[in-house]
C-alpha positions as CSV (number, residue, x, y, z in Angstrom):
1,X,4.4,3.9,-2.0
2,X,4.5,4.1,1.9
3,X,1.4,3.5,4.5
4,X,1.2,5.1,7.6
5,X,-1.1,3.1,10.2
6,X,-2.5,5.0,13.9
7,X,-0.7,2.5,15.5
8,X,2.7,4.5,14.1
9,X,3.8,1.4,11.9
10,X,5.0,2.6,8.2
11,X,5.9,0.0,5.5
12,X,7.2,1.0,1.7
13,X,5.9,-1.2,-0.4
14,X,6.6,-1.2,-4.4
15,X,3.5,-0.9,-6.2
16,X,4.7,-2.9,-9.4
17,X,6.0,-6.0,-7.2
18,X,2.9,-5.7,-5.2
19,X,0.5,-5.8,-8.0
20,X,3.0,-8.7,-9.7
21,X,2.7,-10.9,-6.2
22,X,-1.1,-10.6,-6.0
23,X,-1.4,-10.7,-9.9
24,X,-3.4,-8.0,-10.0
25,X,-5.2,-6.8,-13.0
26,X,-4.0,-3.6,-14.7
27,X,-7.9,-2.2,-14.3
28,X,-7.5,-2.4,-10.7
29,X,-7.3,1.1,-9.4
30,X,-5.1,1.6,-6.5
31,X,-7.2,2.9,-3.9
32,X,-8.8,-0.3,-4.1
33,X,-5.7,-2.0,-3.2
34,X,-5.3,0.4,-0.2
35,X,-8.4,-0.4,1.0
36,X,-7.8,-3.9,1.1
37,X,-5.0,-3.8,2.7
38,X,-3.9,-3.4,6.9
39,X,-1.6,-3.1,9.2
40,X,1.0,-6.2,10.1
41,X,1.1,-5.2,13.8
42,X,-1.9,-3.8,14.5
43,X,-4.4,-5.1,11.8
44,X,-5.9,-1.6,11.3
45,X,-6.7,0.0,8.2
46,X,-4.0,2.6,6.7
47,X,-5.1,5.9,7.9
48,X,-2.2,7.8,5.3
49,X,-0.8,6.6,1.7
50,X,2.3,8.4,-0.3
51,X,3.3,7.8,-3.6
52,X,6.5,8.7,-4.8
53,X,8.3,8.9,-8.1
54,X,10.9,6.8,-7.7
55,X,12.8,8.8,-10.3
56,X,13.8,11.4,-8.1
């Protein structure tokens, strides 16, 4: 997964390692999780989210 924030910041993150740090419950969906989240320069919210398969 990758965020983009207004203030041009990106960060990948890896949505299993993520949900394995915050020990996240498997009923938590993952726009939830996005909307928790923000940016580490700006503080802002994300304002884009992609998901990729990492099989290709």
């Amino acid at each position: 997964m990758q965020l983009a924030c207004r203030c041009g910041h990106r960060a990948p993150l890896h949505i299993g390692a993520l949900a394995l740090q915050h020990e996240l419950a498997s009923t938590v969906r993952l726009y939830q999780v996005v909307e928790r989240m923000g940016c580490h320069r700006c503080g802002r919210k994300p304002v884009g989210v992609e998901v990729k398969d990492r099989r290709r």
